[in-house]
C-alpha positions in Angstrom: 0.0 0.0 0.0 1.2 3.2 -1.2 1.6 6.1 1.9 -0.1 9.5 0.9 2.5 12.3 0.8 -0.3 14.7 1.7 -1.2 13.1 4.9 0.2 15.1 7.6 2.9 13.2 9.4 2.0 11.4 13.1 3.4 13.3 15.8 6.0 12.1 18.2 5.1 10.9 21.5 7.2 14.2 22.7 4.8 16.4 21.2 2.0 15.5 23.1 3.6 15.1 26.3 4.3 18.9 26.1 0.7 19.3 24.5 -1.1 17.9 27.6 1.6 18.9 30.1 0.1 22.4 30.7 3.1 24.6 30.1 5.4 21.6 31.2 3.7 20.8 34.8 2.8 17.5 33.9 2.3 15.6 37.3 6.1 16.6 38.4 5.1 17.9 41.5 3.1 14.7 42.4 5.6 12.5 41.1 8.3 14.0 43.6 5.9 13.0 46.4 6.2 9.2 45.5 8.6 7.6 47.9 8.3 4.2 46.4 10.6 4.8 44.1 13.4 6.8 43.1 12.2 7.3 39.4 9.3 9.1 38.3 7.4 8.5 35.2 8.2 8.4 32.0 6.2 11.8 30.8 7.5 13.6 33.7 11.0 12.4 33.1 10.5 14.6 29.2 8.7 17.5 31.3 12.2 17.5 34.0 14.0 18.0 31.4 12.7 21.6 30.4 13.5 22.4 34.2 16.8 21.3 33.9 17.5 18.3 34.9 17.5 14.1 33.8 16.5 11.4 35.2 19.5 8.4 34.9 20.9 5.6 36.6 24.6 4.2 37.5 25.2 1.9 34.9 27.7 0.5 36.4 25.6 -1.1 38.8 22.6 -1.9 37.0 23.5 -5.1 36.1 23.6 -6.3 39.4 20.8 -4.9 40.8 18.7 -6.6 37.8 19.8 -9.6 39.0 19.2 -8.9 42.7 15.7 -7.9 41.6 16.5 -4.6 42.7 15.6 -1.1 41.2 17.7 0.3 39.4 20.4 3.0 40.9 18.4 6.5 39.8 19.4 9.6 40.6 19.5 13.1 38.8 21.8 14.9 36.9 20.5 19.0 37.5 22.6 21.3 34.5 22.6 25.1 36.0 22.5 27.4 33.7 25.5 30.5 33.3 25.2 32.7 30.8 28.1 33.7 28.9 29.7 31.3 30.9 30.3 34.2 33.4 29.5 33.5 37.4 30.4 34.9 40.5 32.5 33.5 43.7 29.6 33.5 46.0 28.1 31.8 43.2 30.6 29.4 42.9 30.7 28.7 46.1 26.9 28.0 46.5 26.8 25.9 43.8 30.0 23.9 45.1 28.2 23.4 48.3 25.6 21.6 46.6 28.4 19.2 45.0 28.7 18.0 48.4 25.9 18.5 50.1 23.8 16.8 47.8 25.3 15.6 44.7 28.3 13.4 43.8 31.2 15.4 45.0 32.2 16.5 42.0 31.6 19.6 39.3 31.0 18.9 35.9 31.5 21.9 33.9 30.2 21.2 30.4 30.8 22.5 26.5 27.8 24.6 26.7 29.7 26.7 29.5 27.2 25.2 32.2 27.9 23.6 35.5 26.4 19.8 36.1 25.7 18.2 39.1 25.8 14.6 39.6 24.0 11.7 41.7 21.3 13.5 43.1 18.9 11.4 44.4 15.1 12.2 44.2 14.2 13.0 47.7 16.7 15.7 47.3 16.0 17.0 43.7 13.5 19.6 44.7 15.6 21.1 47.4 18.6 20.9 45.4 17.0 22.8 42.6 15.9 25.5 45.4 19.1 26.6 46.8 20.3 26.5 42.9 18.1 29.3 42.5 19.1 30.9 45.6 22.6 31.6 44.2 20.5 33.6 41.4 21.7 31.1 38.9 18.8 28.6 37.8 18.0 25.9 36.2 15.1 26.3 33.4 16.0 25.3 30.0 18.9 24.2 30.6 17.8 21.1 28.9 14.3 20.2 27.0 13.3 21.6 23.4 14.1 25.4 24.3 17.1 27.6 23.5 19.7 26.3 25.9 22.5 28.2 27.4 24.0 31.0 25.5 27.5 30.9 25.0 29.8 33.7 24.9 33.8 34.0 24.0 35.6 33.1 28.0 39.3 33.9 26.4 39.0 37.8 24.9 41.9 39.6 23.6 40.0 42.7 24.5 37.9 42.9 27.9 35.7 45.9 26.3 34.6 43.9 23.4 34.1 41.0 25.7 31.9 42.8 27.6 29.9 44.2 24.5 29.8 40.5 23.8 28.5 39.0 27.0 25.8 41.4 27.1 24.1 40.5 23.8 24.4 36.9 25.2 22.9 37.6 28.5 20.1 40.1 26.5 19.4 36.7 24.3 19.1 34.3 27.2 16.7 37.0 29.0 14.5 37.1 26.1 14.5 33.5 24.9 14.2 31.7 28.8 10.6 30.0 28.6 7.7 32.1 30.4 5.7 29.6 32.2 5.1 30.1 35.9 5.7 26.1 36.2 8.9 26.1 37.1 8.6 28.6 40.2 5.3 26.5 41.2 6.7 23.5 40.7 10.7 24.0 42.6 10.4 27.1 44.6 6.7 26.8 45.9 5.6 29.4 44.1 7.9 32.2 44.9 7.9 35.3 43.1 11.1 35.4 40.8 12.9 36.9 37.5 12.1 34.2 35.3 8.9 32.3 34.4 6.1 34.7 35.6 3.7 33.7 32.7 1.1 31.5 32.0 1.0 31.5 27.9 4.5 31.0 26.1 4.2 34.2 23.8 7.4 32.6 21.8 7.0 29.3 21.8 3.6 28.4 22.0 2.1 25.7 23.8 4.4 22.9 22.5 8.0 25.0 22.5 10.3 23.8 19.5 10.8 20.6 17.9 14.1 19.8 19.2 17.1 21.7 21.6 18.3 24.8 20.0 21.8 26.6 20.3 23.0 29.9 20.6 26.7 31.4 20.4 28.8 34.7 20.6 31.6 34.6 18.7 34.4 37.7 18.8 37.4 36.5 15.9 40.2 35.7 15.9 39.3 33.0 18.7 36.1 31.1 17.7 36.6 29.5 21.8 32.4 28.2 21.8 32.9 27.0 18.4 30.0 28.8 17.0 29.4 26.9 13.5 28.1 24.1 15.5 25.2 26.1 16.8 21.8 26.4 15.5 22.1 30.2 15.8 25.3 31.8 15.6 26.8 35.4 15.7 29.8 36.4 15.2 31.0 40.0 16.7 32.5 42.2 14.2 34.8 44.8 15.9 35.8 48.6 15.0 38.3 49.8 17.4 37.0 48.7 21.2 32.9 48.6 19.9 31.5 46.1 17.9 29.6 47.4 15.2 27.1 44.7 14.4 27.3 40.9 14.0 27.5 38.5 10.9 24.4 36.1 11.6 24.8 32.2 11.1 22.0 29.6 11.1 21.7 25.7 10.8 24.3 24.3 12.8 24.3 21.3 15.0 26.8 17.7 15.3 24.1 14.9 16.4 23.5 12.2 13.9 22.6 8.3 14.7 24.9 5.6 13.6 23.8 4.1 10.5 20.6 6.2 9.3 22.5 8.5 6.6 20.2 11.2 6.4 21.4 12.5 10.0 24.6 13.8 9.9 26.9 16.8 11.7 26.2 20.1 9.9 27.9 23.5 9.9 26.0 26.9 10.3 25.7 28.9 7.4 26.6 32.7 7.3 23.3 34.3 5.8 24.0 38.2 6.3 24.5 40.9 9.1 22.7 42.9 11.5 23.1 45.7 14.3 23.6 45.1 17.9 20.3 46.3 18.4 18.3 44.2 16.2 20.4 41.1 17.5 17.3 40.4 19.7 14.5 40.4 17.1 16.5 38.2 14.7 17.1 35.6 17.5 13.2 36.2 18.3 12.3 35.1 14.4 14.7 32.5 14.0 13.1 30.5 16.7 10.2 31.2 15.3 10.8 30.2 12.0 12.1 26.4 13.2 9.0 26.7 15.8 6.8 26.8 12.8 8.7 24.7 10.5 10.7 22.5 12.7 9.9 18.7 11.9 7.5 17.7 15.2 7.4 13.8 13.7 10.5 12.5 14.0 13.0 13.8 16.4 16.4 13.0 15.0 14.7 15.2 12.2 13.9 18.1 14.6 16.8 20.3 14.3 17.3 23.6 12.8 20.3 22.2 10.7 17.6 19.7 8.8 15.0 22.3 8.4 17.4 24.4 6.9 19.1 21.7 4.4 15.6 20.5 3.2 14.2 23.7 2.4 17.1 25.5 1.3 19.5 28.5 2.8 17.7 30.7 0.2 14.3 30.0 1.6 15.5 30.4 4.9 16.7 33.9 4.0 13.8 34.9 2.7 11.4 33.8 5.8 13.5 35.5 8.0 13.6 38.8 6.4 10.0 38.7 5.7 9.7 38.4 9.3 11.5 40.4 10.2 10.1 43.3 8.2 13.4 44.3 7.0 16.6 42.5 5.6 20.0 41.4 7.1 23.0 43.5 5.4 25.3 41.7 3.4 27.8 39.6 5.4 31.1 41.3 6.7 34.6 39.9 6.4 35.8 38.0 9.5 38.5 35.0 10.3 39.4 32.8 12.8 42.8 31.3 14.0 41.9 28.5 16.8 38.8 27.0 19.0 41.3 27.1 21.7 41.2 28.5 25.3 44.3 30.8 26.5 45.9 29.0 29.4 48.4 30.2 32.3 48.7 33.7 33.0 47.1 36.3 30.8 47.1 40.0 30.9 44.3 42.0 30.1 44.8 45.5 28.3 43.6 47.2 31.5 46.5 45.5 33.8 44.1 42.9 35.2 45.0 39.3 34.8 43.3 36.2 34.0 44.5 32.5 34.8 43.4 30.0 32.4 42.7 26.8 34.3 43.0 23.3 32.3 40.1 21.1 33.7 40.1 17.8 32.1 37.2 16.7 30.9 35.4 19.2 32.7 35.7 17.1 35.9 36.7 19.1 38.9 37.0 16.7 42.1 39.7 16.5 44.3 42.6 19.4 45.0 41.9 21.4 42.0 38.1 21.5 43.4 39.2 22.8 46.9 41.6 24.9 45.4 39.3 26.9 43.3 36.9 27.0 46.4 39.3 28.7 48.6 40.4 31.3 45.0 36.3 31.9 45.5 36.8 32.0 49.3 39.6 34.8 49.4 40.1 36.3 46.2 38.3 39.1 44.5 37.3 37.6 40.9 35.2 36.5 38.3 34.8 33.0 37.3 34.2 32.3 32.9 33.3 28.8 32.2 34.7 27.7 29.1 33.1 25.5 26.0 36.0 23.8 25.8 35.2 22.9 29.6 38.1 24.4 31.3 37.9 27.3 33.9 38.9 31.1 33.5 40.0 32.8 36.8 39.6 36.8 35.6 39.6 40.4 36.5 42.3 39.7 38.9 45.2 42.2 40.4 48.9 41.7 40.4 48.4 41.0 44.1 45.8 38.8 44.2 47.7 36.8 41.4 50.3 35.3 43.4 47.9 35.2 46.6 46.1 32.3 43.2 49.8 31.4 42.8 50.3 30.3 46.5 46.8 28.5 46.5 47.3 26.7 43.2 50.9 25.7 44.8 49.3 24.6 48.2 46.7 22.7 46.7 49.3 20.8 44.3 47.6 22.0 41.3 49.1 21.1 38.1 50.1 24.2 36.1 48.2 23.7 32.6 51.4 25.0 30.3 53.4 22.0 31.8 51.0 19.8 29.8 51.0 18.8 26.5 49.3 20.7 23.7 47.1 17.9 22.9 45.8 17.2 26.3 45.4 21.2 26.7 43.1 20.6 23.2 40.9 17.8 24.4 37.0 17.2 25.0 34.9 14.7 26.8 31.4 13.9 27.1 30.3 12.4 30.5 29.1 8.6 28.9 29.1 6.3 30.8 28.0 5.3 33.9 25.4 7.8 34.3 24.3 8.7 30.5 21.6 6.8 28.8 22.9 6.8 25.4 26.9 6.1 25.7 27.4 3.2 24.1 31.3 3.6 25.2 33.2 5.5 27.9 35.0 8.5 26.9 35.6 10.7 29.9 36.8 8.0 31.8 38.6 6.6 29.0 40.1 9.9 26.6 42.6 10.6 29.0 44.2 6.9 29.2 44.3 7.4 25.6 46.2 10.9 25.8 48.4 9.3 28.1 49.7 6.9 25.1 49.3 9.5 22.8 51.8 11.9 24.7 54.2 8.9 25.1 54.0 8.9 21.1 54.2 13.1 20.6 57.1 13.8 22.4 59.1 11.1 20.6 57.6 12.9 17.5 58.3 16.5 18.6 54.8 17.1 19.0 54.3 18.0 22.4 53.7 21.6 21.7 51.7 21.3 18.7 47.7 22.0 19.1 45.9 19.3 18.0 42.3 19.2 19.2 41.0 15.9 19.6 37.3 15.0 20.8 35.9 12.4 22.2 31.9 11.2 23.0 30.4 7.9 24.1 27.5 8.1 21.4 27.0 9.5 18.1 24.7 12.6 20.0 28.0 15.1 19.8 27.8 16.5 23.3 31.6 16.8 23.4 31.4 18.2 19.1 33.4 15.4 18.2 33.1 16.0 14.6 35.2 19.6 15.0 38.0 17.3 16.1 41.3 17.2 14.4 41.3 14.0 15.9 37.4 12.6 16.9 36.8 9.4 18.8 32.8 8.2 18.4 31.8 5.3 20.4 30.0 2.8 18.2 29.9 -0.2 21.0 31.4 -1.2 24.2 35.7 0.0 23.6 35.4 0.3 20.4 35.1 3.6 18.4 35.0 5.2 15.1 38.0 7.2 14.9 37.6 10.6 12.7 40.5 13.0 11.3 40.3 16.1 9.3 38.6 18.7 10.8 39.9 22.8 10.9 41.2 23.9 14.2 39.3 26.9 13.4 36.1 25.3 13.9 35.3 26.1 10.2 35.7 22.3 8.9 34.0 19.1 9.6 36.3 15.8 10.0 35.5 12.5 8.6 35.5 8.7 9.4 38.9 7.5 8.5 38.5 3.8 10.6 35.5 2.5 11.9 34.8 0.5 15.3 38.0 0.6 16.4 39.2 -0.8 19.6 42.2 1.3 21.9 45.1 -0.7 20.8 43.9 0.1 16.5 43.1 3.7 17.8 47.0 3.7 18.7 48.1 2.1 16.1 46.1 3.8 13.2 46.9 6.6 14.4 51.3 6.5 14.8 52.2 6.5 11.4 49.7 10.0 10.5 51.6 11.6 13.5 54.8 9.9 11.9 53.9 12.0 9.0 53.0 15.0 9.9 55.8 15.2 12.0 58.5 15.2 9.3 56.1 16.4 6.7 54.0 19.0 7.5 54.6 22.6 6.3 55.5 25.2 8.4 52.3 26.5 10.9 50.3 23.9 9.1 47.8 22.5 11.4 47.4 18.8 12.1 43.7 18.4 10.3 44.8 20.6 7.5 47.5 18.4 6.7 45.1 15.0 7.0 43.2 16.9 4.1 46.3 17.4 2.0 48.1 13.9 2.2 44.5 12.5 1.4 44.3 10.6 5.0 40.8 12.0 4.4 38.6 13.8 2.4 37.7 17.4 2.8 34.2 18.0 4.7 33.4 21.3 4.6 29.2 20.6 5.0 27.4 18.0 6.9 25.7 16.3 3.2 29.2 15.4 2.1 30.0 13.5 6.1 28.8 10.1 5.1 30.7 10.3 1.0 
């Protein structure tokens, strides 16, 4: 039997769970009350996610507890949201008290420039999220099919245009955080508050967006959030110490699934140029546009990206200016050298320092943990959360720099410039135990790997060379594996499909050069490419630019060409 093409498409089981769910109340609130059980239902486990926080289990332990006849080991992950990636000491310290107090110990701080906190168990969720909010940081949309955390540059060459920057960030998250009144009804018993004071969403409507959307500040030379992987992108472009408008770019995003073809890693295009002032309305209409046109049927279909490639960059344009009621200036030139962060001691043009902090895998436990505590204790600061999931210590004075100095010595902190380039250049996603969807480790496993790897590069004469290199335990691209010179993609348990090719810029996709590969192949596919580009490479060339020009792989420069 032949399917009509005409017949509108079913729905996925999402869309009515937010359909029915009453601007995302669900039966939350009634499903914290159950004690039987440290889940809650599967509806309400969507509907959490739109208030920041998932429902998971240790994996490690789930086995067993299967065969004991035991529940499973749930808890919470909670992701509090920082825009810009810019947060206070008190706020730090509120937020590490939490880490302890109710979660795993540990502070996971993540590539959207968001802190996430681990193993918190259901009777505590509620007042968890609570004291969240009462460091004035909070939770909503954090997760769930909303404009997430907007990211801002964490490493600027010039604090005035930084600032510029993180205020069109913070201006975007203000105007795109979701409206409803559920969240303070639901976490804070109702209290009065800055955010969700609304019962209608006057954005996005009574079933939000298809899928997650993203949103990123950019400021060249250093594209440091990586803003072609976003569904919405600006980039700052700078006339003396004001930006003067920013070039717009839509339709980017790195999940795909592992073996359906038509899902695939996609770079944002660049589609024209506005004014600071009308950076607002454009983010307004571009949500609008994938609210309206966004596929609701299937949602590894849902994203921006997809919209954009099956109707066309052209017809994008055109709805948005329409919308808009006026149209986007032509583009403005603009460049970018690196995705990296600035690490060690940094001087600002107006004398203040900043200390960049390597954090790896965006795991802070430990020394390093009570070491920052006591820099948020004592010092006079500001805290900028990276996307590449490391820590900037800024807007600090000569003398509080070596009062830092003294801590970071007392708490036997690594300095970050004694470590190699490539470790300084590396991403991992949480996995596995606690996430749902890893079919592999990768934080607990990347930096084995590096170790090896480091072995291999100093041999080489590598050690100070910046190779990025990425690493997830599912296809999903939490940790943008596909922007990695070097990408690791777990396919099954240890083994993984090992990418190469991609710009340090962030401007150029990588591609599958072995597939399902276990640790010992990873190593040894990889030593004779580092062989080569050791004695071969040409001066400044960068490690995935010469994988493109010995033919190791082919060039991907948009997300249709990934799987030729």
């Amino acid at each position: 039997m032949i399917s009509d093409p005409n017949k509108p498409k079913k729905l996925s089981a999402n869309e009515g769970i937010k359909e029915e769910s009453n601007y995302l109340r669900g039966s939350i609130s009634e499903s914290l009350l159950d004690d039987s059980t440290g889940s809650i239902p599967a509806s309400d486990a969507q509907l959490t996610k739109f208030h920041g926080t998932y429902l998971q289990d240790d994996r490690d332990k789930r086995m067993s507890l299967i065969k004991e006849k035991k529940e499973k080991a749930f808890s919470f992950m909670i992701r509090v949201r920082v825009p810009g990636g810019v947060c206070t000491p008190q706020q730090w310290i509120g937020i590490d008290d939490l880490s302890g107090k109710f979660a795993d110990g540990t502070l996971k701080l993540t590539t959207r420039q968001a802190f996430q906190l681990h193993g918190i168990l259901k009777r505590n969720l509620k007042q968890t999220m609570k004291e969240i909010n009462d460091t004035l940081l909070d939770t909503l949309a954090a997760c769930g099919d909303v404009n997430r955390n907007v990211m801002s540059p964490a490493n600027p060459f010039e604090s005035e245009l930084h600032g510029q920057a993180l205020d069109i960030a913070q201006q975007i998250h203000d105007h795109l955080t979701p409206q409803t009144s559920a969240y303070a009804e639901i976490w804070l018993d109702g209290e009065k508050t800055a955010i969700g004071e609304s019962v209608v969403e006057p954005i996005y409507g009574k079933t939000y967006l298809p899928r997650k959307f993203k949103i990123a500040v950019a400021l060249p030379p250093r594209n440091d959030v990586d803003v072609f992987s976003n569904c919405l992108g600006f980039v700052g472009i700078a006339e003396g110490d004001k930006i003067i408008g920013y070039n717009v770019l839509v339709g980017g995003g790195l999940g795909m699934t592992h073996g359906k073809l038509a899902t695939f890693p996609r770079l944002a295009d660049v589609i024209g140029f506005c004014t600071p002032e009308q950076v607002i309305q454009v983010s307004e209409e571009v949500v609008k546009i994938q609210r309206d046109h966004g596929d609701r049927s299937d949602r590894r279909h849902a994203r921006l990206k997809y919209t954009i490639e099956d109707r066309g960059v052209e017809w994008f344009k055109e709805e948005l200016n329409q919308r808009l009621g006026w149209s986007l200036e032509p583009t403005k030139d603009f460049y970018f050298e690196s995705t990296t962060d600035r690490y060690g001691w940094n001087q600002d043009n107006d004398g203040h320092w900043t200390y960049g902090l390597f954090v790896e895998g965006g795991r802070l436990r430990g020394k390093a943990k009570a070491a920052v505590r006591q820099i948020a204790q004592d010092i006079d600061c500001e805290f900028r959360l990276t996307a590449n999931q490391n820590l900037v210590i800024a807007r600090v004075t000569t003398i509080s720099k070596m009062a830092i100095e003294k801590i970071l010595h007392k708490f036997e902190v690594t300095d970050s410039l004694s470590l190699s380039a490539l470790r300084l250049n590396s991403i991992s996603c949480t996995a596995l135990p606690t996430c749902s969807l890893a079919l592999a480790e990768s934080e607990r496993y990347l930096p084995t790997l590096i170790d090896e790897l480091d072995d291999m590069i100093d041999k080489l004469g590598l050690r100070d060379e910046s190779i990025a290199i990425r690493s997830t335990g599912c296809p999903n691209g939490c940790g943008r594996p596909y922007l990695g010179e070097i990408g690791l993609v777990g396919k099954s348990p240890g083994k993984y499909n090992l990418y190469l090719g991609a710009g340090l810029d962030g401007m150029r996709l990588n591609k599958l050069y072995r597939p399902a590969i276990p640790h010992e192949e990873i190593i040894s596919e990889l030593r004779p490419v580092l062989e080569d580009f050791s004695k071969n490479r040409f001066e400044s060339e960068r490690f995935g630019d010469f994988c493109i020009r010995k033919d190791y792989v082919k060039e991907t420069t948009q997300g249709a060409d990934f799987h030729d």
